[in-house]
C-alpha positions in Angstrom: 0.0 0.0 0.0 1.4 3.3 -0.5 1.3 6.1 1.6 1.4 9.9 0.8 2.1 13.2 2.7 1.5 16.8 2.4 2.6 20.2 3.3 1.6 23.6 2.7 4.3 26.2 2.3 3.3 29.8 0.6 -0.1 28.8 -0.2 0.7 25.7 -2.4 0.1 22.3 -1.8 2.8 19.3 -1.9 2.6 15.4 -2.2 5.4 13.4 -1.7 5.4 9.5 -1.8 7.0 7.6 1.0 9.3 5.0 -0.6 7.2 4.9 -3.4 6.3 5.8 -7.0 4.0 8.9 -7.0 0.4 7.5 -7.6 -0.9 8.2 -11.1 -4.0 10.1 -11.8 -4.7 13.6 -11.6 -5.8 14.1 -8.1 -3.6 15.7 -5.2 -3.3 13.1 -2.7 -3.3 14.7 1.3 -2.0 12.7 4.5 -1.0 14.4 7.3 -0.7 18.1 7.2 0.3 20.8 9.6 -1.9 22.1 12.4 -3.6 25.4 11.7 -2.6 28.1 14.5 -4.8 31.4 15.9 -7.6 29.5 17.4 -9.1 28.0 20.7 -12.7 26.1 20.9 -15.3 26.6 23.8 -18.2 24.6 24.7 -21.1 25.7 24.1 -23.5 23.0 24.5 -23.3 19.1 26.0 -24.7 16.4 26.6 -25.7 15.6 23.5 -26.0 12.0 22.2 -24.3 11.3 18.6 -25.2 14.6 17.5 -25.7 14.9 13.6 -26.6 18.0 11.9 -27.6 21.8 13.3 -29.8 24.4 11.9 -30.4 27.8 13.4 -33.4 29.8 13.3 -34.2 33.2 12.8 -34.8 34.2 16.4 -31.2 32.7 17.0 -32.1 29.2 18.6 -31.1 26.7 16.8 -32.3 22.2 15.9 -29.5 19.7 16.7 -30.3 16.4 14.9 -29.5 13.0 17.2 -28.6 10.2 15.3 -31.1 8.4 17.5 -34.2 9.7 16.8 -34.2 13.0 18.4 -34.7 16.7 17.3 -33.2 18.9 20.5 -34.0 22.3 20.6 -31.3 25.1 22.2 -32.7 28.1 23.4 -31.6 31.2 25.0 -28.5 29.2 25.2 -29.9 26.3 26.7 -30.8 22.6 26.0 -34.2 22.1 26.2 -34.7 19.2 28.6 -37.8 17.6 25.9 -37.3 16.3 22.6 -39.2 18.3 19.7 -42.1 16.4 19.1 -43.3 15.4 15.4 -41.4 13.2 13.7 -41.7 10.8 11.4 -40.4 7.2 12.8 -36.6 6.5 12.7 -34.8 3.9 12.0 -32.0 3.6 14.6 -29.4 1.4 12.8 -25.6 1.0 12.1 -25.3 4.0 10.7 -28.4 5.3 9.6 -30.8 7.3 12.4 -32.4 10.8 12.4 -29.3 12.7 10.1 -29.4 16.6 8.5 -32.0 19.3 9.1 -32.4 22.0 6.8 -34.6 25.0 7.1 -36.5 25.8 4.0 -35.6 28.9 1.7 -38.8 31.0 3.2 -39.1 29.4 6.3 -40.4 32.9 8.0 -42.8 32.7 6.1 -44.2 29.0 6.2 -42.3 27.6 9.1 -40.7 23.7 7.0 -38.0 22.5 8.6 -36.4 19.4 6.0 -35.4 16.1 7.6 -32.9 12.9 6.3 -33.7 9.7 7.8 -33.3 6.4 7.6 -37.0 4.4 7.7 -37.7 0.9 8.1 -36.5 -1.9 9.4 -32.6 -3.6 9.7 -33.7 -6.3 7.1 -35.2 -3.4 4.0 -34.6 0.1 4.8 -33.9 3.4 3.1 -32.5 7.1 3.2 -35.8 9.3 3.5 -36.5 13.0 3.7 -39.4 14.6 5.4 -40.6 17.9 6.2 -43.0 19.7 8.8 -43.7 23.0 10.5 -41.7 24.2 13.3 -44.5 26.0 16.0 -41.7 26.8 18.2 -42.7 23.3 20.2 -43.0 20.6 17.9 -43.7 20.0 14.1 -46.9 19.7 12.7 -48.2 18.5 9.5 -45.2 16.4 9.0 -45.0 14.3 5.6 -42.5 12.0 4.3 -42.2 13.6 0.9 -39.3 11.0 -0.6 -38.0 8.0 -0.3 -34.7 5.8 -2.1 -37.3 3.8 -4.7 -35.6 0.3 -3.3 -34.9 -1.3 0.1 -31.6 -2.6 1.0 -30.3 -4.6 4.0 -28.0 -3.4 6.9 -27.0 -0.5 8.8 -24.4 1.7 5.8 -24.4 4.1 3.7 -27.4 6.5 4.0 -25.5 9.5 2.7 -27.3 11.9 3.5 -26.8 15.8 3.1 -29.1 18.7 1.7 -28.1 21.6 -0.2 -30.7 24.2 -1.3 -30.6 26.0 -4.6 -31.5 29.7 -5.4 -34.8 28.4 -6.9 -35.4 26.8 -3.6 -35.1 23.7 -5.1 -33.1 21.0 -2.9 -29.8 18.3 -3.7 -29.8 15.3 -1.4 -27.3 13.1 -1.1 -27.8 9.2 -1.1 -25.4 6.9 -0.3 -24.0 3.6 -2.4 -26.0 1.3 0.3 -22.8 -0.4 1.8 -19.7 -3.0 1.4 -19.8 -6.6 0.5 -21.5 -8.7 0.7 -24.6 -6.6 0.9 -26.1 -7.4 -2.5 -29.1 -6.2 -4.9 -30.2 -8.0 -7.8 -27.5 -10.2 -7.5 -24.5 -8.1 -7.6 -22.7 -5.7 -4.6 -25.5 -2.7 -4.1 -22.4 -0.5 -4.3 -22.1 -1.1 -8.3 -25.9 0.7 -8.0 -24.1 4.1 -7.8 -23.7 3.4 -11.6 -27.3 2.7 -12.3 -29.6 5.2 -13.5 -32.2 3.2 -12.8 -31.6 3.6 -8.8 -31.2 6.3 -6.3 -27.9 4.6 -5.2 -24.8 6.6 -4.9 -26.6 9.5 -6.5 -27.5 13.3 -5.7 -30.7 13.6 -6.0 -33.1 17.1 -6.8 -36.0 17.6 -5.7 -38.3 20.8 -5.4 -39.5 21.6 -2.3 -42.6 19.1 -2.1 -39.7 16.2 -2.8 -41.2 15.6 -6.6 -38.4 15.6 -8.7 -37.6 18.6 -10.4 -38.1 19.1 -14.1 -34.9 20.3 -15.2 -32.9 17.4 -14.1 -30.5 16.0 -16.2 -32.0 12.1 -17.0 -35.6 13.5 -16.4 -36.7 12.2 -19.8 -33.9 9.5 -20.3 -35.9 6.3 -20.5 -35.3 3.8 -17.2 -33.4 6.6 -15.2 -35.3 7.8 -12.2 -36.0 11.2 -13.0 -34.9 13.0 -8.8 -30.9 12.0 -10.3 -29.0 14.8 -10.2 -25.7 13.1 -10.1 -24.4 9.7 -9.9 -21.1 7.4 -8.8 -20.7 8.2 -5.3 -19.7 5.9 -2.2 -21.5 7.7 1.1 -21.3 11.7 0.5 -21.6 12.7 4.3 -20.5 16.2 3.4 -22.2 18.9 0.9 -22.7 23.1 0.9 -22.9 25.8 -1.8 -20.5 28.4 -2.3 -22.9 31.5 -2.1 -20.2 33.6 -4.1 -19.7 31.2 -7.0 -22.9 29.2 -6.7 -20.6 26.0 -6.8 -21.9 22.8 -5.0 -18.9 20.1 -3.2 -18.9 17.2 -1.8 -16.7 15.1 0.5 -17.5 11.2 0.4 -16.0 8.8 1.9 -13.8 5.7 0.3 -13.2 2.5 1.3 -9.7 2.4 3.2 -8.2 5.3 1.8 -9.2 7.3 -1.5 -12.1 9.7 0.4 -13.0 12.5 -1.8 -13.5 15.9 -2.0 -15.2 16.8 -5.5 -17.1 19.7 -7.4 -20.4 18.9 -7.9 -22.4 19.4 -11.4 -25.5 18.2 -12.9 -25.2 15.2 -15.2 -21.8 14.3 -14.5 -20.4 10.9 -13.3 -17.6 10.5 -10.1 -16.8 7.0 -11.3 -17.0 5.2 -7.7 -16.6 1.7 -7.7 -15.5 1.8 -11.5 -12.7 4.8 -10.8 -11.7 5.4 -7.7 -8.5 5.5 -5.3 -9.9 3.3 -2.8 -9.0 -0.1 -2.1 -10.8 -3.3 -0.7 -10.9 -3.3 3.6 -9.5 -6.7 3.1 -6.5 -5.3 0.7 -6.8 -5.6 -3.3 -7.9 -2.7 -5.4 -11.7 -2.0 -6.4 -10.6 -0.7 -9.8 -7.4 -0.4 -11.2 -9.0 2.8 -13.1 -8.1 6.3 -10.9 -9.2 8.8 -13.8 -11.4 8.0 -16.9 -12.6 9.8 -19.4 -16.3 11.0 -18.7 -15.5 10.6 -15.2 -15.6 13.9 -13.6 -12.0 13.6 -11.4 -11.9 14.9 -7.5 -10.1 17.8 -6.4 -8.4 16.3 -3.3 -7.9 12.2 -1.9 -7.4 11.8 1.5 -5.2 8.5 1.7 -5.5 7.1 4.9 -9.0 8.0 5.1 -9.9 10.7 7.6 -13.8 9.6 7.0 -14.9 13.1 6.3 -18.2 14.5 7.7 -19.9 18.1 7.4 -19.0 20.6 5.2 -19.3 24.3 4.8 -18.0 27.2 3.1 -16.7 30.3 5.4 -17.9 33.6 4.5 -17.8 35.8 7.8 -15.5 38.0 8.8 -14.7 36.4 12.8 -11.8 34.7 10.9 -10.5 37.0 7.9 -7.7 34.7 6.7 -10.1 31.6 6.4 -12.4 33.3 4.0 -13.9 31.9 1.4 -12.2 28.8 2.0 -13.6 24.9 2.9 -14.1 23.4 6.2 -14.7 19.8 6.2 -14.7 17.4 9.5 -12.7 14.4 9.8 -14.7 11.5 12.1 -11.4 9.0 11.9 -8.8 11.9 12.6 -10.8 14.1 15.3 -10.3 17.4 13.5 -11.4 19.8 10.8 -9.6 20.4 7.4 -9.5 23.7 6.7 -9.2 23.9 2.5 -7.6 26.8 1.0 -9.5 27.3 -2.4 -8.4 29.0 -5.3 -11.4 29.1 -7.4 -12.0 25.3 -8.4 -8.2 24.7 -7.8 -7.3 23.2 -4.0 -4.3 25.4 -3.1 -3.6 24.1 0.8 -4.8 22.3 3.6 -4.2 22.3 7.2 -5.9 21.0 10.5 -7.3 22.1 13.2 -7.6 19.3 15.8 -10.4 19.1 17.7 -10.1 15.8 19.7 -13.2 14.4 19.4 -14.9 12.7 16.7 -16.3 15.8 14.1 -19.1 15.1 12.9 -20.3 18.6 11.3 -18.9 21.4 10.9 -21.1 24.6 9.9 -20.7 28.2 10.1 -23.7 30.3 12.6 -25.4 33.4 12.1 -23.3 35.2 14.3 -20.1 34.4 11.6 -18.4 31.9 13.8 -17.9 28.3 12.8 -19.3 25.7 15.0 -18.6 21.6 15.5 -20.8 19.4 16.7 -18.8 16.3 18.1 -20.0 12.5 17.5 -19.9 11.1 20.7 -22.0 9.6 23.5 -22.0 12.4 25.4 -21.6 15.0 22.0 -21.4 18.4 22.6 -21.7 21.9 20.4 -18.3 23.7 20.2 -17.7 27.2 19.1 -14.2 28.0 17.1 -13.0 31.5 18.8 -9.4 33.0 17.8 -6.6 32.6 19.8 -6.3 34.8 22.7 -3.9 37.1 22.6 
């Protein structure tokens, strides 16, 4: 196996190979990198239980997703001691649970707050998404609006992140189902994410009441469901919008090594399992193919895997020098990856350890950047500069 490293030095990113033959292919490979310096972290919440995704609202309390099944509410700085009420039923499994919350577009005005599950049993279940209004208490009127098409077996892969558009149309993320031997029709479910026929290893887009929208790329392509946006990804736990650009990426996960940070577009294919950099948790290659043509190529690898969670752009001005730039947690390595962009061009990386197992990482109304740690006992940590 080989094994890379990087450094950043003036603003420009550096693989070396470690008694090795620099990998082939067109993507910068990132180890290890250097630890970011001018910050400190504060608690701001705990005792939360495998805390998923956050979304604030407009009278500055904010939803914390539980992968268990819980929607806690934090007001006037505080915890509220009972669950929102209103759900849809949860499928507690593996890896799949109550995932990302999303406030909609005009919420304001009509109060939907967007929920990813996973629904059903251990034996068939799938990623869903439902919505309901938010009465300050509970949800009301709460609807699963989509569901994956097919069932699959086991506790991996649900994906699932969501993205909203300026014509309040939503991406979701759905992941490739899971490893072998977990099987549909006869063949690994990951080999799905090539199907057009599935929601497996796709982006999906939906409008707002989860039908699919009509601009979508296979819409009228005969056997393709008509929600795919994109297609060939492994488990995309990872996903925001630069507001500047309007440019959608994505972190996904690999399979021992070969995770993935990519630039999203409509129509395009990101290979996995036919390209990738990954390799087989018991040691041979999934594909000897790292690029292709008609393959849309990633912008970064991370070989070892650092099992990359949330994502979000920085545009606030708490932190000046981080600006416009990625921030993308790490579950394996228990940090953040701060990703120096230059436009669609990675230009450096560095980390900021955080200890604990990230599992998102998103930016708050009040311009500071917040982590919510997957843990038992999870917690809500605020990034603050360095005292000086």
């Amino acid at each position: 196996m080989q094994w890379y490293t990087l450094w950043v030095s003036s603003g420009l990113l550096y693989v070396l190979s470690a008694g090795c033959t620099a990998q082939t292919g067109p993507a910068p490979v990132s180890a290890d990198v250097p630890e970011a310096q001018g910050w400190r972290t504060e608690v701001v919440i705990e005792g939360l239980s495998h805390p998923w995704s956050i979304a604030w609202l407009p009278d500055g309390s904010a939803l914390i997703t539980e992968r268990a099944g819980r929607l806690r509410l934090i007001r006037n700085g505080q915890l509220d001691p009972e669950p929102v009420a209103g759900l849809p039923p949860v499928l507690a499994h593996g890896q799949g649970g109550l995932l990302d919350i999303a406030l909609h577009p005009d919420f304001a005005k009509n109060q939907w707050v967007y929920l990813t599950f996973a629904t059903g049993s251990p034996e068939a279940n799938r990623t869903a998404l439902a919505r309901g209004r938010f009465d300050g208490r509970a949800l009301r009127d709460t609807e699963v609006i989509f569901r994956n098409a097919d069932p699959k077996p086991g506790g991996q892969h649900f994906g699932s992140r969501i993205v909203w558009l300026p014509d309040k149309s939503l991406l979701m993320s759905i992941g490739d189902g899971g490893n072998p031997p977990i099987s549909f029709n006869g063949e690994n479910i990951r080999n799905q994410a090539q199907n057009r026929g599935t929601h497996f290893g796709k982006i999906v887009r939906l409008k707002d009441d989860g039908t699919p929208h009509p601009d979508n790329p296979f819409a009228n392509q005969p056997g393709a469901k008509p929600e795919i946006w994109s297609l060939g990804h492994r488990n995309i736990q990872g996903m925001a919008r630069d507001p500047a650009s309007g440019r959608i990426w994505a972190n996904e996960h690999g399979s021992r090594g070969g995770d993935e940070l990519n630039m999203i577009e409509g129509g395009h294919n990101y290979g996995w399992p036919e390209v990738t950099y990954s390799i087989e948790y018991w040691g041979p290659k999934i594909s000897n193919e790292t690029s292709r043509p008609g393959i849309t190529d990633p912008l970064l690898v991370w070989t070892p895997s650092k099992a990359p969670s949330g994502l979000t752009f920085y545009t606030g001005d708490i932190y000046p020098q981080w600006k416009g730039d990625l921030f993308s947690g790490a579950l394996k390595f228990h940090q953040i990856r701060h990703i120096d962009l230059d436009e669609t061009r990675v230009a450096g990386e560095e980390k900021l350890t955080i200890g604990q197992r990230v599992r998102d990482v998103r930016q708050g109304p009040d311009g500071y950047l917040y982590v919510l740690t997957d843990e038992d006992d999870g917690a809500l940590l605020r990034i603050l500069p360095a005292k000086k």
